[in-house]
C-alpha positions as a Markdown table, in Angstrom:
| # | Residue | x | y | z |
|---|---|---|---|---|
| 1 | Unk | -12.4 | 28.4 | 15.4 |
| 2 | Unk | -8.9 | 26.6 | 15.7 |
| 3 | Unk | -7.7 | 24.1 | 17.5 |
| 4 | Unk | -5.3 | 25.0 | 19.7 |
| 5 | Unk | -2.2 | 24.4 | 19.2 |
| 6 | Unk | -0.4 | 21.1 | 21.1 |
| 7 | Unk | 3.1 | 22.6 | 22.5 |
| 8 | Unk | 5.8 | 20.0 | 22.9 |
| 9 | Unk | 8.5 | 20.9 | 25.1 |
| 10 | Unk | 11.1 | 18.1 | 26.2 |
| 11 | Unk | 11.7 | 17.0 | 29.4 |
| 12 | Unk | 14.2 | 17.1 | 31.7 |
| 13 | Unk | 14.6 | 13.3 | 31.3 |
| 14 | Unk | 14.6 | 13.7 | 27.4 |
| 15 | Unk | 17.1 | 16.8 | 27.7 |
| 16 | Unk | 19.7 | 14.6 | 30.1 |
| 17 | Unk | 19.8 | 11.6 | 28.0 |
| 18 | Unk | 20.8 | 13.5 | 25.1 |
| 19 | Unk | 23.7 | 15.1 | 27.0 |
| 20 | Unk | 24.4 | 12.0 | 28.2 |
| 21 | Unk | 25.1 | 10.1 | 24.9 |
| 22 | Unk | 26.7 | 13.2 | 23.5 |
| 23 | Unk | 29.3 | 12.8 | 26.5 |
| 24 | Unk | 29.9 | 9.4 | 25.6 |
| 25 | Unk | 30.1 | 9.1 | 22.0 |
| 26 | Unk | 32.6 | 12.2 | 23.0 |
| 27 | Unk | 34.7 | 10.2 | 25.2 |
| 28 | Unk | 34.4 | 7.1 | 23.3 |
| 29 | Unk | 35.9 | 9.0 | 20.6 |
| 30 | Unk | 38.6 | 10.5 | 23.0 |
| 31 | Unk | 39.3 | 6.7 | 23.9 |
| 32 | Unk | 39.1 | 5.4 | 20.5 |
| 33 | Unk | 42.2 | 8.1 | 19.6 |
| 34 | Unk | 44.1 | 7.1 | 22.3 |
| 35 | Unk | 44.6 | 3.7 | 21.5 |
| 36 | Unk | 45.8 | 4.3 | 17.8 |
| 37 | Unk | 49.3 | 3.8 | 16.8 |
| 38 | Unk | 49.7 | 7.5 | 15.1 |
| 39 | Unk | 51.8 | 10.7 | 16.0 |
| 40 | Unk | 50.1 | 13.3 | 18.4 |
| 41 | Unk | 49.7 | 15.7 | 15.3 |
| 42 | Unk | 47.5 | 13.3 | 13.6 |
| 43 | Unk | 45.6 | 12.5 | 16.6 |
| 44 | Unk | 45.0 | 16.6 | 17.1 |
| 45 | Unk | 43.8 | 16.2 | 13.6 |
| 46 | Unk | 41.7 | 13.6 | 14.3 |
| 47 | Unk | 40.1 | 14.5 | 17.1 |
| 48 | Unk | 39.3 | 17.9 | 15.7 |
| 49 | Unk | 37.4 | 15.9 | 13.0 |
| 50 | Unk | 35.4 | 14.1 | 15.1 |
| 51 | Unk | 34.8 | 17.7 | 17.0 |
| 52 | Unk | 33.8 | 19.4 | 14.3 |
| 53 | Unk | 31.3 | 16.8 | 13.1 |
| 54 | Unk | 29.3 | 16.6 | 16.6 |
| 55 | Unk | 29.4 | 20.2 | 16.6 |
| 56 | Unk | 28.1 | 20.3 | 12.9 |
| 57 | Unk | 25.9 | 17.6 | 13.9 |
| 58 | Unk | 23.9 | 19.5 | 16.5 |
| 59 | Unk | 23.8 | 22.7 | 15.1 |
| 60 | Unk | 22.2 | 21.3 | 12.2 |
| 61 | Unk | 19.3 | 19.5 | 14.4 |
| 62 | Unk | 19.0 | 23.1 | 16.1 |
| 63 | Unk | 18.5 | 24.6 | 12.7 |
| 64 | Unk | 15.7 | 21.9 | 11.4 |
| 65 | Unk | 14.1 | 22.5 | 14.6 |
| 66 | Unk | 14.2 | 26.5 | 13.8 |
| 67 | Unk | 13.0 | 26.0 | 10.6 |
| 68 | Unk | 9.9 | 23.5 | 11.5 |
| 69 | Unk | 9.3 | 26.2 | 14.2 |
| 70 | Unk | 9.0 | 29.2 | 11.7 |
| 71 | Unk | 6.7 | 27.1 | 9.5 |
| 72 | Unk | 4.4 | 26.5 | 12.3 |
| 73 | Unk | 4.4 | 29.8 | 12.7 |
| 74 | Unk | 3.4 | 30.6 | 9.3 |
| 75 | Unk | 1.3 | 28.3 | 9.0 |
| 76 | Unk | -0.4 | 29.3 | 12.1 |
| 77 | Unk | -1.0 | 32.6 | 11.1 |
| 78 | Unk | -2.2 | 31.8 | 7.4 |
| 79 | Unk | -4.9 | 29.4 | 9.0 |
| 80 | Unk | -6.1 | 32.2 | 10.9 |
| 81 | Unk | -6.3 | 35.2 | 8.3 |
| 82 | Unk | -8.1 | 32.0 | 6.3 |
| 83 | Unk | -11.0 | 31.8 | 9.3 |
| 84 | Unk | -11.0 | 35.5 | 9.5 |
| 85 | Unk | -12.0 | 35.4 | 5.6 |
| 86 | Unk | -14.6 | 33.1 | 6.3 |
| 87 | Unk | -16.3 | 34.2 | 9.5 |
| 88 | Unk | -16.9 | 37.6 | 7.4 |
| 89 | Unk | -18.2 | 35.6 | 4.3 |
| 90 | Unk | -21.9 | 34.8 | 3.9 |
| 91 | Unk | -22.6 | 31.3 | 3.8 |
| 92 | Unk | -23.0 | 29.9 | -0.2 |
| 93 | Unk | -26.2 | 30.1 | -1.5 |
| 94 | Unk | -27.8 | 32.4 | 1.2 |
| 95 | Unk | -27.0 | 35.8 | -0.4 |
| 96 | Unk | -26.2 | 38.8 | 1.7 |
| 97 | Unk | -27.7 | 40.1 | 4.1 |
C-alpha cells in the first residue's frame, strides 16, 4: 500500500505575514515615489511598473504552486495504477497459481 499522502496547508499566521510584507513593500514603494524629484506622469509610470511586477510576481508563485499540485496529482495516480499492477502480479519465481 501507499503512504498517505502529508497535506500542507498554510496557516493563518503564514497567510498574514505574507499580506503583511506585500502591504509594505507596496507602500514602501508608494513612499519611495513620492520623494522623487520627477513629474506626476512619470511617477504614474512608475508606480504602474512596480504594480505590475508584484502582481506578475504573485501570480507567477500561484502558478508554480498549480503546477507542483498537478504533478502530485499525477504522480499520485501513476504510483497507484503501479501497485494495482503489482498486487495482481504473482510473485517472481513462484509461477501461477
Amino acid at each position: 500500500m501507499s503512504d498517505p499522502k502529508v497535506v500542507t496547508k498554510h496557516t493563518n499566521g503564514f497567510y498574514g505575514t505574507a499580506m503583511v510584507f506585500l502591504a509594505v513593500t507596496l507602500l514602501w514603494n508608494v513612499a519611495n515615489i513620492a520623494m522623487l524629484n520627477i513629474t506626476i506622469e512619470q511617477r504614474y509610470t512608475l508606480a504602474m511598473g512596480i504594480l505590475s511586477a508584484m502582481f506578475a510576481t504573485v501570480v507567477v508563485s500561484k502558478v508554480v504552486r498549480d503546477r507542483e499540485e498537478a504533478n502530485e496529482l499525477v504522480n499520485g495516480i501513476r504510483q497507484a495504477r503501479y501497485e494495482e499492477v503489482l498486487s495482481k502480479s504473482p510473485a517472481p519465481g513462484l509461477g501461477q497459481f
